[in-house]
C-alpha positions as CSV (number, residue, x, y, z in Angstrom):
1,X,126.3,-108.6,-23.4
2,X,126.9,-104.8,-23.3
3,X,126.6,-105.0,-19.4
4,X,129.1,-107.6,-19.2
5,X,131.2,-105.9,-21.6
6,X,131.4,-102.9,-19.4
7,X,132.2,-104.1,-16.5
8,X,134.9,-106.7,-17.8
9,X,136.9,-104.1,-19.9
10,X,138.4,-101.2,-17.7
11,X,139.0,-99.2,-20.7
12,X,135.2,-99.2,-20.9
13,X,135.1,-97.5,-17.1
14,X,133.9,-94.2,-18.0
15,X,131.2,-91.5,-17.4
16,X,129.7,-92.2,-20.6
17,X,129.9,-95.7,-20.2
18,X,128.7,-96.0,-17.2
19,X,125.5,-94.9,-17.6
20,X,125.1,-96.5,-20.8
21,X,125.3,-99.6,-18.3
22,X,122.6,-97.8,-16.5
23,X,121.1,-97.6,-19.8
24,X,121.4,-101.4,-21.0
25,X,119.8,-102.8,-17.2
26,X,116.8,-100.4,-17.9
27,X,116.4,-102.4,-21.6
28,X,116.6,-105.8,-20.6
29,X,114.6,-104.8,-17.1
30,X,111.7,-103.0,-19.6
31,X,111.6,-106.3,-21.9
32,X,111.3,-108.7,-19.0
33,X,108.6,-107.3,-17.1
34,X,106.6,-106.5,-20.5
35,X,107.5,-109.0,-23.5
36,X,106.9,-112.6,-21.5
37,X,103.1,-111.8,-21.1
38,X,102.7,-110.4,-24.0
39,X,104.1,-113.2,-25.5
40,X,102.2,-115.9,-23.6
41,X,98.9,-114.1,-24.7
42,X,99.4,-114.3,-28.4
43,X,99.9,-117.5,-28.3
44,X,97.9,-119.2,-25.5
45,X,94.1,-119.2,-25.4
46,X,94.1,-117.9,-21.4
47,X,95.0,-113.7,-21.1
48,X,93.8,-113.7,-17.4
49,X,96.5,-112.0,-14.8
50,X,95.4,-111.2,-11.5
51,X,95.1,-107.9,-9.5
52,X,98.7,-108.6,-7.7
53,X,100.8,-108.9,-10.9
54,X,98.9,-106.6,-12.9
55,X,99.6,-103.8,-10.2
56,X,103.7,-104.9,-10.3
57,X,103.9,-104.9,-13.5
58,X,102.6,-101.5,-13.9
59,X,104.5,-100.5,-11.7
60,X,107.7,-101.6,-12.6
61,X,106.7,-100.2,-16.3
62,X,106.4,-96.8,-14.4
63,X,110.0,-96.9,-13.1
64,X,111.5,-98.2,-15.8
65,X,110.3,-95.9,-18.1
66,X,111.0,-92.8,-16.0
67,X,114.1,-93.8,-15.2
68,X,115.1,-94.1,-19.1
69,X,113.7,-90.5,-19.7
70,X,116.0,-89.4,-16.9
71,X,119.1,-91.4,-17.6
72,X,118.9,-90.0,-21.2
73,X,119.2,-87.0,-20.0
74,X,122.3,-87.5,-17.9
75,X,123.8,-89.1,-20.9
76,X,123.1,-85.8,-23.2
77,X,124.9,-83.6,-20.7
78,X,127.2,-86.2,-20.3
79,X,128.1,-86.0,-24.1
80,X,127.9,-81.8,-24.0
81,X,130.4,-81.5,-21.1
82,X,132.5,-83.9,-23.1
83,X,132.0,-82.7,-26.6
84,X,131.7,-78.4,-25.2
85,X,134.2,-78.8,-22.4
86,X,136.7,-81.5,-22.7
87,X,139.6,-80.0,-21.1
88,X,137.1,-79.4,-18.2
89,X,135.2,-83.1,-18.4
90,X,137.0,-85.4,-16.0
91,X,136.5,-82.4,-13.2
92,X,132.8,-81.6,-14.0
93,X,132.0,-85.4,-14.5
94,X,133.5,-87.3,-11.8
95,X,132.5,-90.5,-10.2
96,X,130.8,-89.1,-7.4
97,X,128.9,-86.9,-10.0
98,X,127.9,-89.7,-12.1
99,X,127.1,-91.9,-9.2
100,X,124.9,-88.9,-7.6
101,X,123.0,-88.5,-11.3
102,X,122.4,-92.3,-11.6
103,X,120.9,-92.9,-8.0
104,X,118.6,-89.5,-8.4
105,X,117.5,-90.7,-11.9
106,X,116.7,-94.4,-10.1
107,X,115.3,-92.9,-7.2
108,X,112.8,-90.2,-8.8
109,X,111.6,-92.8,-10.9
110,X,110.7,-95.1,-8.1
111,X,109.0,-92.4,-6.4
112,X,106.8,-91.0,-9.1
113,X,106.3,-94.7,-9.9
114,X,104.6,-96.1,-6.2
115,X,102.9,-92.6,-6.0
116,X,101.0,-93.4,-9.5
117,X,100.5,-96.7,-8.4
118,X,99.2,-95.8,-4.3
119,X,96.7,-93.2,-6.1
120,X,95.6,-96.2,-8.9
121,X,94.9,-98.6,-5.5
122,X,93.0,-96.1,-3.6
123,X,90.0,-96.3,-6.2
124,X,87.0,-99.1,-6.9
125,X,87.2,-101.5,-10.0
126,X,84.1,-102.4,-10.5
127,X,83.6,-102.1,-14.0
128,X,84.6,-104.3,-16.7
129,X,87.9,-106.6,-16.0
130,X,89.3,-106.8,-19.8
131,X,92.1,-104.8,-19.9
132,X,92.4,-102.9,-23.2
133,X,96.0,-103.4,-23.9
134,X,98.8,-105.7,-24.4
135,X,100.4,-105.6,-20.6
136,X,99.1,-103.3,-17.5
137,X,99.5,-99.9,-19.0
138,X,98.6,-97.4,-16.4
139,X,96.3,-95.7,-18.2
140,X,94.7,-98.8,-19.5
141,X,94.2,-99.8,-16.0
142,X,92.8,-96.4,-14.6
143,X,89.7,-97.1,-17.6
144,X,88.5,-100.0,-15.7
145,X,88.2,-97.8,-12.3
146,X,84.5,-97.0,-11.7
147,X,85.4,-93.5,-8.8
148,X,86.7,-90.1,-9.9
149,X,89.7,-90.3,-11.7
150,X,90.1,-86.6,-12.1
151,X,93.2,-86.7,-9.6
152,X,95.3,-89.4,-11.1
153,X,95.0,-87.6,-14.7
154,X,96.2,-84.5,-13.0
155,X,98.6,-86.2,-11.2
156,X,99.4,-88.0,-15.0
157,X,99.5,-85.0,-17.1
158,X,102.0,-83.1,-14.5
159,X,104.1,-86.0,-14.5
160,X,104.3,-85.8,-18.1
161,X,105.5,-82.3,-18.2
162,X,107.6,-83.0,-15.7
163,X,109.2,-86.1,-16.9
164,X,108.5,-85.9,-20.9
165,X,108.2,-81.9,-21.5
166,X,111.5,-80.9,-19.6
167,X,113.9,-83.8,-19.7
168,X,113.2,-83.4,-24.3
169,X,114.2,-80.0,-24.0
170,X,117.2,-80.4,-21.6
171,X,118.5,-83.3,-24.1
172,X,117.8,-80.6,-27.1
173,X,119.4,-77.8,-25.7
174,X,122.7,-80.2,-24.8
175,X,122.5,-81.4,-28.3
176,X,121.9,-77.9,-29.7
177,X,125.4,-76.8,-28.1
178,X,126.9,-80.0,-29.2
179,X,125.8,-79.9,-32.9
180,X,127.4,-76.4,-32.6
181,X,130.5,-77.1,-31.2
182,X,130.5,-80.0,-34.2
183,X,130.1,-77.3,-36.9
184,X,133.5,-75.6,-35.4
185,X,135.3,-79.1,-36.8
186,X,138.0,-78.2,-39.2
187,X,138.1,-82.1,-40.6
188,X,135.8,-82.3,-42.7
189,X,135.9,-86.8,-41.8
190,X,135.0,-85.7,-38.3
191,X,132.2,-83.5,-38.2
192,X,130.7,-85.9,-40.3
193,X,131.5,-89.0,-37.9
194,X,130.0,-86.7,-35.1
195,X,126.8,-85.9,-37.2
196,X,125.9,-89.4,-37.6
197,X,126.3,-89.9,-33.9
198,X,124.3,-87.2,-32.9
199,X,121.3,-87.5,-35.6
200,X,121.3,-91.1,-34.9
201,X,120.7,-90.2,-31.0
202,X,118.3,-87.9,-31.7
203,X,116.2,-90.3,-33.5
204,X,116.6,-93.1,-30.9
205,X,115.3,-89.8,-27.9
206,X,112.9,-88.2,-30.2
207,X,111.1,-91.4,-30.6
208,X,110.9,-92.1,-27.4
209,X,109.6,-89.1,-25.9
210,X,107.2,-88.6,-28.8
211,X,105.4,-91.8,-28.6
212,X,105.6,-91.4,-25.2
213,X,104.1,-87.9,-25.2
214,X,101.8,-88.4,-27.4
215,X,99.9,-91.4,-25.5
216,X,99.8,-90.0,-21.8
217,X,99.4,-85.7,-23.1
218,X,96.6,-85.9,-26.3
219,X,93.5,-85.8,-24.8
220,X,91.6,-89.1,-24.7
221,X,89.1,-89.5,-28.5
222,X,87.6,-92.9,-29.4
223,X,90.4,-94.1,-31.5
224,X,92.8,-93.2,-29.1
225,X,93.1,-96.3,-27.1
226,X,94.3,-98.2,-30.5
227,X,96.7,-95.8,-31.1
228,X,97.9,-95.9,-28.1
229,X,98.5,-99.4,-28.1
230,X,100.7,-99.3,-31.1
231,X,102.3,-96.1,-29.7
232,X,103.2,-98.2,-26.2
233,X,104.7,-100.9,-28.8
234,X,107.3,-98.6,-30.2
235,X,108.8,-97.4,-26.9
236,X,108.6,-100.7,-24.6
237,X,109.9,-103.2,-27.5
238,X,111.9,-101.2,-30.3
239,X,113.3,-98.5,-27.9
240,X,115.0,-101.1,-25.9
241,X,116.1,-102.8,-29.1
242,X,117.6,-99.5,-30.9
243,X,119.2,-98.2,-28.1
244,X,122.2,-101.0,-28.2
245,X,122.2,-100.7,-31.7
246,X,122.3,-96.9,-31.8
247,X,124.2,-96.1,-28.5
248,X,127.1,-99.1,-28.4
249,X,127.3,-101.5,-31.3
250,X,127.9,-98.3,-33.6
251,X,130.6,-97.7,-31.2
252,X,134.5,-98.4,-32.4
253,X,135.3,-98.7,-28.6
254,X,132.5,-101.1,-27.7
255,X,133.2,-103.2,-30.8
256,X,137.2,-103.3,-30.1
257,X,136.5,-104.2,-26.4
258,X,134.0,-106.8,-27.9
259,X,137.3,-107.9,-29.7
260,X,139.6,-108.3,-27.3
261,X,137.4,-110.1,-24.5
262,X,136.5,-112.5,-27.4
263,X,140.4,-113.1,-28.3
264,X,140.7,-113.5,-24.6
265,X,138.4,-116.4,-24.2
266,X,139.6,-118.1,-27.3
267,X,142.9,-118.7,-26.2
C-alpha cells in the first residue's frame, strides 16, 4: 500500500520517499521468502524442503537483510542532510545521488549474499538433515556441514562488522547531528514533534541491528541456538511490520496522500 502510495502521489516523489519505497519492497520481499514456510510448518505435519529451495531462500534472506541495514543507512543521512543542511538538500541529495545510493545498497547486498552462499555450497552435508530453525538461516544451515567451517565464520564475522558494526554507527552519528540540530528548535511544539520521530527511529534501527548483532557476533554456547531463533523472529517478522508503522503511517504526508488517493477513487 505504501509502494503504491508513492508512486501514485507526485507530492510523495522525494529523496526521502524514495527510498522508503526501497524500504517497503525489502519488507514485503523479507516476509514472502520467510513467513509462507514458516507458516506451512506450524501447521502441517510435513517440515521437509529440499537442498534447492533451502539454498534460495537463504539466500534471498542474505540480500534482503543486507540490503535493509544499508538502505537504513542512506535513509539516516538522508534525514541529516535534510534536517543539518536544508538550504543545501536538493543539491547534495539529487536523483542521481539517490539512484546511485539505492543500486550500491542492492548491489552490495547481492554480492555479500551469493559469496556466503558459493562458500556454504563448496562444503559436505553429511551430518544430520533437521534444520534447527524456523526457515534456512545461514548459520543454521552451516551446523549441518560436516568439513571445516573456519572460513565461512570468518567470512561471517567480517561481514558482520562490516555490515552491522559500521552501518549502526553511521546511522548514530547522523542521528547524533540530527538530535543536535533539534535541540537548536526555538518552538518548543517542534523539537518535540522531531523527538518523537527520531526516538521512534532509533528504536525501529537499534532493534534491528541488535538482534541482528547479537545472533551472527556472540560466540556460539549451548543455549544459543534457541536464542537465536527468537532473536531471527524479531528482525524477519516484527521489523518488517514496525517499519510502516514507525517510518510512514506516523507520517502527516503519507496519511494526507493516503487521503486524497482515497477521495480520488470514491468519486
Amino acid at each position: 500500500m505504501i509502494f503504491a502510495l508513492i508512486c501514485l502521489d507526485q507530492r510523495l516523489h522525494t529523496p526521502m520517499y524514495f527510498f522508503l519505497s526501497h524500504l517497503a519492497i525489502i519488507d514485503m520481499s523479507y516476509a514472502s521468502n520467510n513467513v509462507p514456510k514458516m507458516l506451512a510448518n506450524l501447521v502441517t505435519q510435513k517440515r521437509a524442503i529440499s537442498f534447492v529451495p533451502c539454498i534460495m531462500q537463504t539466500f534471498l534472506y542474505l540480500v534482503f537483510a543486507h540490503t535493509e541495514c544499508l538502505i537504513l543507512v542512506a535513509m539516516s543521512y538522508d534525514r541529516y542532510v535534510a534536517i543539518c543542511h536544508p538550504l543545501q538538500y536538493t543539491v547534495i541529495m539529487s536523483w542521481t545521488v539517490c539512484t546511485v545510493l539505492a543500486t550500491m545498497c542492492w548491489s552490495c547486498g547481492f554480492i555479500i549474499a551469493l559469496i556466503h552462499v558459493l562458500l556454504l555450497l563448496r562444503l559436505p552435508f553429511c551430518k544430520s538433515w533437521e534444520i534447527y530453525h524456523f526457515f534456512c538461516e545461514l548459520l543454521s544451515v552451516l551446523a549441518l556441514a560436516c568439513g571445516d567451517t573456519w572460513l565461512n565464520k570468518v567470512i561471517i564475522f567480517a561481514d558482520s562488522v562490516f555490515i552491522l558494526v559500521g552501518p549502526l554507527c553511521l546511522v548514530l552519528v547522523s542521528y547524533t547531528h540530527i538530535l543536535w540540530a533539534i535541540l537548536k528548535i526555538q518552538s518548543g511544539e517542534g523539537r518535540r514533534k522531531a523527538f518523537s520521530t527520531c526516538s521512534s527511529h532509533l528504536c525501529v534501527v537499534g532493534l534491528f541491528f541488535g538482534c541482528a548483532m547479537v545472533v551472527y557476533m556472540v560466540p556460539d554456547t549451548s543455549q544459543q541456538g534457541e536464542k537465536n531463533k527468537i532473536l531471527s523472529i524479531f528482525y524477519s517478522l516484527f521489523n518488517p511490520m514496525l517499519n510502516p508503522l514507525i517510518y510512514s503511517l506516523r507520517n502527516a504526508q503519507v496519511k494526507d496522500a493516503l487521503g486524497r488517493v482515497l477521495q480520488v477513487r470514491s468519486r
